[in-house]
C-alpha positions as CSV (number, residue, x, y, z in Angstrom):
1,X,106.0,137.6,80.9
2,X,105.4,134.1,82.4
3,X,105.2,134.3,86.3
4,X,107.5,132.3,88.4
5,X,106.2,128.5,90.1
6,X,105.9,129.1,93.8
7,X,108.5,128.0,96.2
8,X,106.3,125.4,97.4
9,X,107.0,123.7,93.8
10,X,110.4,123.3,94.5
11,X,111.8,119.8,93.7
12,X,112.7,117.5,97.0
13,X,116.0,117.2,95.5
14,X,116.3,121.1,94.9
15,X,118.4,123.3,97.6
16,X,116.6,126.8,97.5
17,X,118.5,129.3,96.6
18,X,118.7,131.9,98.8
19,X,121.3,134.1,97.6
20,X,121.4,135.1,94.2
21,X,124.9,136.6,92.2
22,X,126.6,137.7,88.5
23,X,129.6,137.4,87.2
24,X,130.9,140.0,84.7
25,X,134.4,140.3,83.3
26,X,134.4,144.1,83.3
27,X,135.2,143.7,79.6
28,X,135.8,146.6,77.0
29,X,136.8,147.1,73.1
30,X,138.5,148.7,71.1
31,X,136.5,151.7,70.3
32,X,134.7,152.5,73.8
33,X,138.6,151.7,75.6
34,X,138.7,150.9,79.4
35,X,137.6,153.5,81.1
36,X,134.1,153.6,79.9
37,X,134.4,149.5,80.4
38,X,135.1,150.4,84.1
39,X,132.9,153.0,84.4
40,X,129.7,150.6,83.0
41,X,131.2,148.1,85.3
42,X,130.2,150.2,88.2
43,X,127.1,150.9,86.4
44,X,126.4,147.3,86.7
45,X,126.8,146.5,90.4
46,X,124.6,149.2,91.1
47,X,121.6,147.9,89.0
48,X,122.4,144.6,90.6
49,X,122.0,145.9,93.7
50,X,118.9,148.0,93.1
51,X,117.0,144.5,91.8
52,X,118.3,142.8,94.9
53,X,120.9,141.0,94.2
54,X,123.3,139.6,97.5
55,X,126.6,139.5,95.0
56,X,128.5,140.7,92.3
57,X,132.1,139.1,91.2
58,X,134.4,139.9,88.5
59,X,137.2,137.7,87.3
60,X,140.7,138.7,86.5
61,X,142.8,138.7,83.5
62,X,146.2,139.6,82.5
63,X,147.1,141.5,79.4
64,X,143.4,141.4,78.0
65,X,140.6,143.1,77.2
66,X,139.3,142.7,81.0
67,X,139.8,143.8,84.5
68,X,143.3,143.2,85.5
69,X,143.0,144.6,88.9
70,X,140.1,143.7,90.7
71,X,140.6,145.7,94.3
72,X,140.9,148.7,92.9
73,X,137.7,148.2,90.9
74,X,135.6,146.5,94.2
75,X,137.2,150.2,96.1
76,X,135.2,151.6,93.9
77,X,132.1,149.8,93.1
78,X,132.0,149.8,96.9
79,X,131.5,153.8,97.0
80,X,128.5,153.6,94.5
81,X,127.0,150.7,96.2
82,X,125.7,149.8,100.2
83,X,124.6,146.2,100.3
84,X,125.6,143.9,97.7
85,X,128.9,141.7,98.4
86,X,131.6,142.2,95.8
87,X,134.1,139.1,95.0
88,X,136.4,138.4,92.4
89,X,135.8,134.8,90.7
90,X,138.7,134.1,90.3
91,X,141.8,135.4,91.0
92,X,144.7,133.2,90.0
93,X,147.5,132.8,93.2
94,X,150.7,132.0,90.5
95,X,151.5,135.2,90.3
96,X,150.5,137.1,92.7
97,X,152.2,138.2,95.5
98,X,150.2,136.5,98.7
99,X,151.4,139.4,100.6
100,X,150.6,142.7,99.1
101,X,147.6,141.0,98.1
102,X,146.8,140.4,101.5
103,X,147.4,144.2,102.5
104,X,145.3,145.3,99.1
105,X,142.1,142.9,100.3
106,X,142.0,143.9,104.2
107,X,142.3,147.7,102.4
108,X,139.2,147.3,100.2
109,X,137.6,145.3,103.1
110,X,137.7,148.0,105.5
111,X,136.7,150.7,102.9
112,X,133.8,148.6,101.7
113,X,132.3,148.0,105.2
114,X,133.0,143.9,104.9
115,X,131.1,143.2,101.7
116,X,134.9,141.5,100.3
117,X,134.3,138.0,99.0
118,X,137.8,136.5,97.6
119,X,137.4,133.6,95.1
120,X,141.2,132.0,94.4
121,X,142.1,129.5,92.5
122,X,145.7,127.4,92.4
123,X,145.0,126.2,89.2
124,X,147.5,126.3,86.1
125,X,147.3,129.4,83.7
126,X,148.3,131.3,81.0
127,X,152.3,130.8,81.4
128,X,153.4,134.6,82.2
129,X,156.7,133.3,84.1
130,X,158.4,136.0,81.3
131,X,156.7,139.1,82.6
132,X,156.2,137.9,86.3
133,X,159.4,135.7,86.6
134,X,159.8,131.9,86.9
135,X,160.3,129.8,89.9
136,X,162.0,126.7,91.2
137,X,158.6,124.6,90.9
138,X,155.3,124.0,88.6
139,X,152.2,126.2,88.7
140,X,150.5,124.5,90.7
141,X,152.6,124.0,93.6
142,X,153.9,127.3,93.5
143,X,150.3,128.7,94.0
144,X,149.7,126.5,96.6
145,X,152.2,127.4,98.2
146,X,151.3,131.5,97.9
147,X,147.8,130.6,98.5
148,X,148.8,129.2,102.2
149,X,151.0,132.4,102.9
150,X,148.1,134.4,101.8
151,X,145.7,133.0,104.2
152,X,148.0,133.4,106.8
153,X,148.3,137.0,106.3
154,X,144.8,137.7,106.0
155,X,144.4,135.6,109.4
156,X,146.5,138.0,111.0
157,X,149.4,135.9,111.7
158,X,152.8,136.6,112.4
159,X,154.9,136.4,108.9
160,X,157.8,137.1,110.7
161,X,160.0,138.4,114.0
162,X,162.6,140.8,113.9
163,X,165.6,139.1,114.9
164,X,168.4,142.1,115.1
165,X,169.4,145.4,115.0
166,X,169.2,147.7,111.9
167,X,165.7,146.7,110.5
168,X,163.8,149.8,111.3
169,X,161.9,148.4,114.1
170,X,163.0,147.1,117.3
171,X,164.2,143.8,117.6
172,X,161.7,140.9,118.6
173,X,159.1,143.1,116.7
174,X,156.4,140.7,115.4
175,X,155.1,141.7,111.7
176,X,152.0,141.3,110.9
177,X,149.7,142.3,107.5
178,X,147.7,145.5,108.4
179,X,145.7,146.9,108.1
180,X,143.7,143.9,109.6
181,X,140.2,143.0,108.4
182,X,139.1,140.3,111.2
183,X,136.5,138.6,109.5
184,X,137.9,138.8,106.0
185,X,139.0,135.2,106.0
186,X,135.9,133.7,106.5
187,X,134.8,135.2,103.2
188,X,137.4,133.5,101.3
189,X,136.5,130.8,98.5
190,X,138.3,128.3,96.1
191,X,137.2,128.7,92.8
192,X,136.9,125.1,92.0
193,X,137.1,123.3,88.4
194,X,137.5,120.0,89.6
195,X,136.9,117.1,92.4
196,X,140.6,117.5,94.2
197,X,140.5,121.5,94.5
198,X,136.9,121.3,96.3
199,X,138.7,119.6,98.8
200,X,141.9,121.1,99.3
201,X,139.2,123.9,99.9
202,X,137.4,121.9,102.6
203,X,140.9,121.1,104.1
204,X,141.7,124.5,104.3
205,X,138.5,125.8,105.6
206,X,138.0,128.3,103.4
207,X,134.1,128.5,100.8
208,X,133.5,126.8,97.2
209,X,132.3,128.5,94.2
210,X,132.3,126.4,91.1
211,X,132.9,127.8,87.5
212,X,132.3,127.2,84.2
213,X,135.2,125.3,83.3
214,X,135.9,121.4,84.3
215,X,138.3,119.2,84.1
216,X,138.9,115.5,85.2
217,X,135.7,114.2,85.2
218,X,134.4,110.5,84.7
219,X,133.8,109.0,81.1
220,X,130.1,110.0,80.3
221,X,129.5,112.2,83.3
222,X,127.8,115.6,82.2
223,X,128.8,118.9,83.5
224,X,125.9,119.3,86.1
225,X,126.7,115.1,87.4
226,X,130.6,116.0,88.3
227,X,129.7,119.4,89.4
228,X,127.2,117.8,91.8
229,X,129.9,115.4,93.1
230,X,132.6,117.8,93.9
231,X,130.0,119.7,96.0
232,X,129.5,117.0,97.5
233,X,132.9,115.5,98.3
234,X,133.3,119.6,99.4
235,X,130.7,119.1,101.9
236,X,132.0,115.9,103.6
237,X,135.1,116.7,103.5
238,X,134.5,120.1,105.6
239,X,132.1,117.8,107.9
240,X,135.0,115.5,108.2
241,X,137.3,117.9,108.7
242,X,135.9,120.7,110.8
243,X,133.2,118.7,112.6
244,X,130.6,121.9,111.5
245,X,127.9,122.2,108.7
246,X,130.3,123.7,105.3
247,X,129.3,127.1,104.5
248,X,127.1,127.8,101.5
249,X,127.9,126.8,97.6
250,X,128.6,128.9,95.2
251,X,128.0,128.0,91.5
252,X,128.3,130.0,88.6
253,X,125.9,129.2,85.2
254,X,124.9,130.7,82.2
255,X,121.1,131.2,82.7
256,X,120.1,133.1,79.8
257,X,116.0,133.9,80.0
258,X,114.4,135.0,76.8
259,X,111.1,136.6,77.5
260,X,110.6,137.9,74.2
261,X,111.1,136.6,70.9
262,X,113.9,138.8,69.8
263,X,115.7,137.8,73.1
264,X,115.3,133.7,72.7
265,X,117.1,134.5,69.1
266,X,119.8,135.8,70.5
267,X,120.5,133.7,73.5
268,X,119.8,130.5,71.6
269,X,123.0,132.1,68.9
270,X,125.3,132.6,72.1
271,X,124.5,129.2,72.8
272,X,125.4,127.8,69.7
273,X,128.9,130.1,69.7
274,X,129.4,128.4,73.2
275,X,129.1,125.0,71.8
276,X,130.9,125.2,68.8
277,X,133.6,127.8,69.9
278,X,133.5,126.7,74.1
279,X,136.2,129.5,75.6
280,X,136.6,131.3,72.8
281,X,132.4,132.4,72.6
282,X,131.3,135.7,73.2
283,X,135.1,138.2,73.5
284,X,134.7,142.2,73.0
285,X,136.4,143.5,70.4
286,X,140.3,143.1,70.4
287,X,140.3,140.2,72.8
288,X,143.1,138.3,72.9
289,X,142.2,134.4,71.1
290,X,142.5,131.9,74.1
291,X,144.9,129.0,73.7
292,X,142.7,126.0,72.1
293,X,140.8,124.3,74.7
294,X,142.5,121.6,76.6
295,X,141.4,118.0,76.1
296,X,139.1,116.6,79.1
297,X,137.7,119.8,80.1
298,X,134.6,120.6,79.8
299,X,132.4,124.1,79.9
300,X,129.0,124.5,81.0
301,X,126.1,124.7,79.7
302,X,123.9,127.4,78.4
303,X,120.7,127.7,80.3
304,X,118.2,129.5,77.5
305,X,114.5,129.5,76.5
306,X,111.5,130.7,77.7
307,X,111.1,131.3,81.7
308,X,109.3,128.0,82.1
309,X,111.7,126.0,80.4
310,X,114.6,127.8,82.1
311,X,113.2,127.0,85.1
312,X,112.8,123.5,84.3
313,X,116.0,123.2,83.2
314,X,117.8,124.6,85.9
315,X,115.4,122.3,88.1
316,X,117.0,118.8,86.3
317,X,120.5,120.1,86.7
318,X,122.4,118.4,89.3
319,X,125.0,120.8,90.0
320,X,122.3,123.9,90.2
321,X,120.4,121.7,92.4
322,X,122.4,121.0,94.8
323,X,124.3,124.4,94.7
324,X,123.4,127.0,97.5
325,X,123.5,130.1,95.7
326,X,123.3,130.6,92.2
327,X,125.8,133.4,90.3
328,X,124.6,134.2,86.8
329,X,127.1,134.4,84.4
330,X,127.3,137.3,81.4
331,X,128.2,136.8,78.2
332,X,132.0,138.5,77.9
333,X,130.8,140.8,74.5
334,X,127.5,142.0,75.7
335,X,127.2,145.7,77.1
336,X,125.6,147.0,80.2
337,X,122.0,147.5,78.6
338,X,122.6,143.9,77.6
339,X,123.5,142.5,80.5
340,X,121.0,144.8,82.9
341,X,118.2,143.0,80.7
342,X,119.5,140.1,81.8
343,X,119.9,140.6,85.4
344,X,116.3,141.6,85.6
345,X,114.7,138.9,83.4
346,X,116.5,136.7,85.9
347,X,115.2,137.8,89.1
348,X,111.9,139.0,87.8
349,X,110.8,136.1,86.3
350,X,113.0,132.8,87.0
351,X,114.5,133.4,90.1
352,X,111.9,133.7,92.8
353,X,111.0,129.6,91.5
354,X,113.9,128.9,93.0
355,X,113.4,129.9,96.6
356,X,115.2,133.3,95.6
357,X,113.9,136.5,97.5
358,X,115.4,140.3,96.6
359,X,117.7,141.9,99.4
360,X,115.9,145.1,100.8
């Protein structure tokens, strides 16, 4: 097993990252079914947490082979786990409703002891209008606009006064989401794919964490260059803005580190699937087949090799480098002993090069 460079090696150009995350999808097939999928899910954020990790997210899907409903699931992890911050990256406003989701996140909050970190994204999707209903506007602007009624309600603000008799509560009543988490908001993020959404983010005052999926970037730029720049143009804005340093970066990257033979073999095929198949790599069995891949987007790169070239590599990427906290991304098909294998090649032997020190 190769040891990690020490901190002091760390590139001028390099943020150190202090905090280090996964991403899982909470995926399961058809022969194990769901319930074992959410079972190993919990499985997973407590491994996570034993090796020190600060944060575990899940990401949401409809109608798929993954978790559909991440609250419930972060109730629970949150039970079978103390320290480690759970957040879902990403949930997709369009159709939800900003405020029972509001009332469903300052639940878990509370029940979790504040370890909730929200990732939301306003971003088109899948077009569901059929099961969820249509509205008057596009995608985009209508999750916008649920986005802003959701960060109302998890601000505590008054949605609306009771203006006459016959409404259950007295007139001049002022309603207000409970219960009421009060720090909840600040532990929202913008999952961000592109320049414009990292600063609607900043403009809002709510945390970035970038994905693996971009779109709208420069002729020639490479997915670590544009990823770089929208941290940046995230960072002034919020300076701009707010007139106070922006809160820490989230970015999330498939860092896959091979410290065996066997293992460099396998990561080096998921990075080949990933190239040649983008979106569509790495889906459990019975996964729904994702819509072919827009033109002009782009997804990231795979990070794989042997801990010293990992490390280098992650090093010469602008968009790790300038990133303040680094969320490891897990291949959608592989299981938990998979997966743990990962987690722990990752902060045994890669991570601590890059400033990264276990939580206690």
């Amino acid at each position: 097993m190769t040891i990690a460079a020490p901190v002091s090696t760390l590139p001028a150009s390099f943020r150190p990252k202090r905090r280090l995350g996964f991403n899982t999808r909470v995926s399961f097939n058809d022969e194990a079914g769901p319930a074992r999928g959410l079972r190993e899910g919990i499985e997973l954020f407590k491994e996570a947490e034993r090796l020190g990790y600060q944060s575990g997210w899940a990401y949401q899907r409809h109608f798929d082979h993954y978790l559909s409903s991440p609250l419930p699931f972060f109730a629970a992890a949150g039970q079978h786990t103390k320290r480690i911050k759970l957040g879902s990256a990403v949930i997709p406003m369009r159709y939800q409703d900003p405020i029972l989701l509001a009332e469903a996140a300052g639940t878990t909050d509370l029940l979790i002891d504040g370890r909730l970190e929200l990732a939301i994204s306003t971003g088109a999707n899948a077009a569901f209008d059929a099961v969820f209903g249509a509205v008057d506007t596009d995608a985009r602007t209508e999750a916008k606009r649920r986005q802003a009624r959701f960060l109302a309600a998890i601000g505590g603000e008054v949605l609306h006064t009771v203006a006459g008799a016959g409404q259950g509560v007295p007139e001049g009543t002022e309603l207000r989401v409970t219960p009421h988490s009060p720090t909840l908001r600040s532990r929202i993020r913008q999952g961000s794919a592109s320049l414009g959404s990292a600063v609607q983010a900043a403009e809002l005052g709510i945390g970035l964490i970038c994905g693996t999926v971009q779109h709208d970037q420069a002729e020639g730029e490479t997915f670590g260059q544009y990823q770089a720049r929208i941290i940046e143009a995230f960072r002034a804005t919020w300076r701009k803005t707010w007139a106070t340093e922006p809160p820490p970066v989230a970015v999330a990257a498939s860092i896959l580190v091979g410290t065996t033979a066997e293992l460099r073999e396998k990561y080096a095929a998921y990075d080949l699937e990933r190239r040649t198949k983008g979106i569509a790599a790495s889906r459990p069995k019975g996964a729904l087949e994702p819509a072919r891949q827009p033109p002009r987007v782009q997804i990231s790169p795979v990070f794989q090799g042997t801990p010293d070239r990992v490390i280098e590599a992650v090093f010469n990427d602008p968009g790790l480098a300038a990133a303040d906290e680094v969320v490891l991304f897990l291949p959608p098909a592989f299981g938990l002993a998979e997966n743990v294998r990962l987690l722990t090649d990752l902060a045994e032997t890669v991570a601590p090069a890059l400033g990264w020190s276990p939580a206690s």
